[in-house]
C-alpha positions as CSV (number, residue, x, y, z in Angstrom):
1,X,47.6,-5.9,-34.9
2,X,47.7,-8.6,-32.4
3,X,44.0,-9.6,-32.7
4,X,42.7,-12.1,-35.3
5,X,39.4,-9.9,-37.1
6,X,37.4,-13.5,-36.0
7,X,38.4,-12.7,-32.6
8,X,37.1,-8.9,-32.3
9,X,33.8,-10.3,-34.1
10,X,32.8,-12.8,-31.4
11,X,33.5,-10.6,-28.7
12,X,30.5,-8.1,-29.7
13,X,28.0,-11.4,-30.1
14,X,25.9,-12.4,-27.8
15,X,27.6,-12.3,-24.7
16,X,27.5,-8.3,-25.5
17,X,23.6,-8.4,-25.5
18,X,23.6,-10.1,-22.4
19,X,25.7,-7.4,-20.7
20,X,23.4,-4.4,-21.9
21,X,20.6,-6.4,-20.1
22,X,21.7,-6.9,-16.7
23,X,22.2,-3.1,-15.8
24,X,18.5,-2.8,-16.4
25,X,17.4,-6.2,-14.9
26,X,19.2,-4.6,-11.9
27,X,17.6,-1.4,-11.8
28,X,14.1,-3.1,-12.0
29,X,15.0,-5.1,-9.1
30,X,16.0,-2.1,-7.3
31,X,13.1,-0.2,-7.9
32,X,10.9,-3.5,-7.2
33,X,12.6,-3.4,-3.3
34,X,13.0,0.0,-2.6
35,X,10.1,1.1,-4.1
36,X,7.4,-1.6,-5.2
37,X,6.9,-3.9,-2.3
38,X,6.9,-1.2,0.7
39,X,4.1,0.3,-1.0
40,X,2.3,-3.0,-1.7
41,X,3.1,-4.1,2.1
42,X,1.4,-1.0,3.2
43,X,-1.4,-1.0,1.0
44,X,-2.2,-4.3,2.7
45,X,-2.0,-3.5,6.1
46,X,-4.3,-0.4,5.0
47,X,-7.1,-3.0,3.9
48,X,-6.5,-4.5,6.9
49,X,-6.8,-1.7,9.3
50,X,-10.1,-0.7,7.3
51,X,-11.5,-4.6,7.0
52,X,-11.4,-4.9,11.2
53,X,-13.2,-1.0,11.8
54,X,-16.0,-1.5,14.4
55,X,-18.8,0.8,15.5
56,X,-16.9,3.2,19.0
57,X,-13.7,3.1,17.1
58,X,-12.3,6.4,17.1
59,X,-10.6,7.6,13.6
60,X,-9.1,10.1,11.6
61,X,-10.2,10.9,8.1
62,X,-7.6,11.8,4.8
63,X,-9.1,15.0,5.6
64,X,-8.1,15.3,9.2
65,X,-11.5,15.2,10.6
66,X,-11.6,12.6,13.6
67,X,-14.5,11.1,14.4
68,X,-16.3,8.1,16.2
69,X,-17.9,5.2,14.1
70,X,-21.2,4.6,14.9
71,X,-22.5,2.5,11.9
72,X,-20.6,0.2,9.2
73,X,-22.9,0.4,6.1
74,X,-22.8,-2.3,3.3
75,X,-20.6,-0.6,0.4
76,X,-17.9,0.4,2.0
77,X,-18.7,3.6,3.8
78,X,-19.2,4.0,7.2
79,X,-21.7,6.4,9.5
80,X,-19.2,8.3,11.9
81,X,-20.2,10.8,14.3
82,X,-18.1,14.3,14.2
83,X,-19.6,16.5,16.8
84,X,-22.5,15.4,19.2
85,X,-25.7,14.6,17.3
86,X,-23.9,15.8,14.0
87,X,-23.5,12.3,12.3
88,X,-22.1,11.8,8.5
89,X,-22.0,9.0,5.9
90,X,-18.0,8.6,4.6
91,X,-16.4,5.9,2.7
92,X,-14.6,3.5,4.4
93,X,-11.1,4.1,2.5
94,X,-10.9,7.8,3.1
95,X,-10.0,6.5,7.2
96,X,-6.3,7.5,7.5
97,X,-5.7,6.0,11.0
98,X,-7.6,4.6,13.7
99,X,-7.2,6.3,17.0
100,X,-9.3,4.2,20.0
101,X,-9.6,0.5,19.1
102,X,-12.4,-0.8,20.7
103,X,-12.5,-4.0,22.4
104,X,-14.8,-6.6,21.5
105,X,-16.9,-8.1,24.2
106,X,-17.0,-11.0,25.4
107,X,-19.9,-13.5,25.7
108,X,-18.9,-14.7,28.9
C-alpha cells in the first residue's frame, strides 16, 4: 500500500544474496575452530612425539601392547621388545603414547 513496487524489488537484490551467505560462512568457521584445527594441532604434536622416539623409550601401541624400543628401522617402523627376548618389527605410527622418555647422553 505504502511501498513503491521499485522499493520491494531492490530489497530482494543483492544485499539478499549476501545474507543467505553469511550463515554458512559462519558455520564453516565454526566447524574450522571447534573442529578442524584441534585435530590438525594434534596431528602435529603426534608426528612429533613419533619423529623424537629413541631406542630404551618405553611405549604403548594403538593396540595396547607396551613395549621397549630397541631399534628405529629406516621406513618408519620400529623394533620394540614386548616380553624378554620376544622382539617385534611395528610401524612407527601405530605408537599411541610414549611412557619412559629416555634421556640422551651426554658427551661430556
Amino acid at each position: 500500500m505504502f511501498v513503491t513496487p521499485a522499493y520491494a524489488q531492490a530489497v530482494g537484490g543483492a544485499g539478499g544474496a549476501i545474507t543467505q551467505i553469511i550463515p554458512f560462512i559462519l558455520i564453516f568457521a565454526i566447524m574450522y575452530f571447534l573442529l578442524i584445527r584441534p585435530q590438525q594441532k594434534k596431528q602435529k604434536q603426534h608426528q612429533a612425539m613419533i619423529a623424537a622416539l629413541r631406542r630404551g623409550d618405553q611405549v604403548v601401541t594403538q593396540g595396547g601392547i607396551v613395549a621397549k624400543v630397541t631399534k628405529v628401522l629406516d621406513g618408519g617402523h620400529l623394533e620394540v621388545e614386548i616380553a624378554s627376548g620376544v622382539k617385534v618389527k611395528i610401524v612407527q605410527a601405530t605408537v599411541a603414547h610414549v611412557l619412559n622418555k629416555t634421556e640422551p647422553a651426554n658427551d661430556n
